[in-house]
C-alpha positions in Angstrom: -60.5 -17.9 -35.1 -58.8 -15.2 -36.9 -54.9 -14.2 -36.3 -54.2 -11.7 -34.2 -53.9 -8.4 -36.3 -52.1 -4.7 -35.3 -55.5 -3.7 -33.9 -55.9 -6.1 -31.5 -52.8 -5.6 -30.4 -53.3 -1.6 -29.9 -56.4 -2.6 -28.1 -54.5 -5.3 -25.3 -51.8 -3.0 -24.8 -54.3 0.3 -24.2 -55.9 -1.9 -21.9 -52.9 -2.7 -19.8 -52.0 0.7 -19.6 -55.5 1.6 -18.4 -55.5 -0.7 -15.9 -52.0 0.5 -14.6 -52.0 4.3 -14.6 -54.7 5.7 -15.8 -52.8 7.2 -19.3 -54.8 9.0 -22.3 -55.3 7.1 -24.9 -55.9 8.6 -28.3 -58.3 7.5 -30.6 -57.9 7.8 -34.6 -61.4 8.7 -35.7 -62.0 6.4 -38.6 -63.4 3.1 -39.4 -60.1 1.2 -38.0 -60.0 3.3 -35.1 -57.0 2.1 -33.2 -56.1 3.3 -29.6 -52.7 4.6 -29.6 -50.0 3.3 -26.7 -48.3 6.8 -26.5 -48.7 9.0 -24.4 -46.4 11.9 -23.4 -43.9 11.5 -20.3 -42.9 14.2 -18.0 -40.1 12.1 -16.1 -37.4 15.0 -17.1 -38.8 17.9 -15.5 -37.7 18.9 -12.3 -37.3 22.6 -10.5 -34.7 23.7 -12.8 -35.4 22.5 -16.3 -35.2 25.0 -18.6 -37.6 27.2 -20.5 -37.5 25.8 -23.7 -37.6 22.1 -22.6 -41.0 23.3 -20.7 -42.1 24.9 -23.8 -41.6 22.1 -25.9 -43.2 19.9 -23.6 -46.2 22.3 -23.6 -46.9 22.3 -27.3 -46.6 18.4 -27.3 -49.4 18.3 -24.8 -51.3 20.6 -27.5 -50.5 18.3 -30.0 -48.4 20.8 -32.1 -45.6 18.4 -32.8 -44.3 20.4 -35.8 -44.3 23.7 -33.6 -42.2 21.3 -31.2 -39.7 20.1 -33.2 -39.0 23.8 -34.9 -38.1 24.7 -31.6 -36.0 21.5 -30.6 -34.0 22.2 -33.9 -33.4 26.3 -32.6 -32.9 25.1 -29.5 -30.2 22.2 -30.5 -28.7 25.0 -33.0 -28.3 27.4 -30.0 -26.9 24.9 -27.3 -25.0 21.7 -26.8 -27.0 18.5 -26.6 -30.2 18.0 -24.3 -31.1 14.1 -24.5 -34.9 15.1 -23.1 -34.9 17.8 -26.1 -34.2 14.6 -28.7 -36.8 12.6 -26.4 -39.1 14.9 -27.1 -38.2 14.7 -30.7 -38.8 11.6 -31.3 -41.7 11.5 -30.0 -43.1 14.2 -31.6 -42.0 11.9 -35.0 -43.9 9.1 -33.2 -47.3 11.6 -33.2 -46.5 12.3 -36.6 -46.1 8.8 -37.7 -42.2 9.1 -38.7 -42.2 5.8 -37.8 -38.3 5.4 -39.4 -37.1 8.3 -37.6 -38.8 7.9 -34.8 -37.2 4.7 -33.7 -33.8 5.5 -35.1 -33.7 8.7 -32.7 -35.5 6.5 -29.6 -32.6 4.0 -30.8 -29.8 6.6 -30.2 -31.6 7.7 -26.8 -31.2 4.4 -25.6 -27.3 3.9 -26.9 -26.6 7.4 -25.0 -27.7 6.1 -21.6 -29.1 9.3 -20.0 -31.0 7.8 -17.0 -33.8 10.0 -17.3 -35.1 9.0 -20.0 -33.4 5.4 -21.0 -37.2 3.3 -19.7 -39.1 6.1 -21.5 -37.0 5.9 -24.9 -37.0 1.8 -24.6 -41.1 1.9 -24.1 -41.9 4.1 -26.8 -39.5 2.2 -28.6 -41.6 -0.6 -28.1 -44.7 1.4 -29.5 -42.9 2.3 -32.6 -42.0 -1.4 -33.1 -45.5 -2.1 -32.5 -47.1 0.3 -34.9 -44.1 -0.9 -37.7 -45.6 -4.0 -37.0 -42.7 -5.3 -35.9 -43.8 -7.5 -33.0 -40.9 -9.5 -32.3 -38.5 -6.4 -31.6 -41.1 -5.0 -29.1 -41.6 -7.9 -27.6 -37.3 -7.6 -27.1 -38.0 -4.1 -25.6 -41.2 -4.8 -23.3 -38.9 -7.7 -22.0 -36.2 -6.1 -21.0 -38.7 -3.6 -19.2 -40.3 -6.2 -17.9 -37.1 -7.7 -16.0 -36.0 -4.6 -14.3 -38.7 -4.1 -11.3 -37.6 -0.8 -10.6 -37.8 0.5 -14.2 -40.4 3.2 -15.8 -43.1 1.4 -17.8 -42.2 -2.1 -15.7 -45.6 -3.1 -14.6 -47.0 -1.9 -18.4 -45.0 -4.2 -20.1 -45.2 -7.3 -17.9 -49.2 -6.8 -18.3 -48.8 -5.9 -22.1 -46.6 -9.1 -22.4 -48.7 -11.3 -20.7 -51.9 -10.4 -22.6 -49.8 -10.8 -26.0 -48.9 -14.5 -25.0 -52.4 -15.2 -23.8 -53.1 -13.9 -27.2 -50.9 -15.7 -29.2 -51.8 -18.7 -27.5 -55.6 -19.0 -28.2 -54.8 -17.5 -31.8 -54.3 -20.4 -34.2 -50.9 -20.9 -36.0 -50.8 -20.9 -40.1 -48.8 -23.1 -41.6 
């Protein structure tokens, strides 16, 4: 049997979140086509959110992350700090595969508190760890999820969890 490799992983956790909501996943077109375990959230909109939050939101959903984050940084420049505007920052640097920045601002999300968005930025989180390759830290993060029943992404990341340890344990060990 082979190790388990960054692929396989992409694959188990797409599955769990198929089975569990029904979320887009994105394929890269390529010979290591990989699904993707982002998708875009929506938990911050609500009859009065502003204009320019909807707008960003909007071009994420067309994929035009760059467009996005030009107008998070106007937006920031204009007005005090909007927690879903840096959400939606970092992951628009997810997309984009600013991997470092990514989880440093998803990082920050999650120091701030803002209820809104605290699961979301701890999930996505857990993607950026994942794509890093940094399997251990989301593990950390899916288990944290995984242990608050009322939490966004809860039933995700107990699936996603469990298929990784079934995984790991029919995966050989090197020595």
């Amino acid at each position: 049997m082979r190790s388990l490799n960054t692929k396989s992983l992409y694959l188990i956790a797409a599955a769990a979140i198929l089975l569990f909501g029904g979320y887009t996943i994105i394929t890269e077109q390529n010979e290591n086509t990989a699904a993707e375990l982002d998708r875009l959230a929506y938990p911050m909109f609500t009859s009065n959110a502003d204009a320019s939050i909807k707008e960003v939101y909007t071009l994420c959903q067309k994929e035009k992350f760059e467009q996005a984050i030009d107008l998070i940084n106007t937006s920031t420049e204009q007005e005090s700090y909007d927690p879903r505007l840096q959400f939606a920052k970092a992951f628009c640097l997810l997309k984009m595969e600013d991997l470092e920045n990514a989880k440093s601002l998803f990082n920050e999300l999650i120091q701030d508190g803002f209820p809104l968005i605290q699961d979301q930025s701890m999930w996505y989180l857990a993607v950026t760890n994942i794509k890093m390759e940094k399997m251990k830290e989301a593990e950390g993060y899916l288990q944290i999820l995984a242990g608050q029943p009322n939490a966004d992404f809860h039933i995700e990341a107990v699936n996603l969890l469990q298929q990784l340890s079934e995984s790991e344990s029919t995966t050989p060990r090197m020595m």
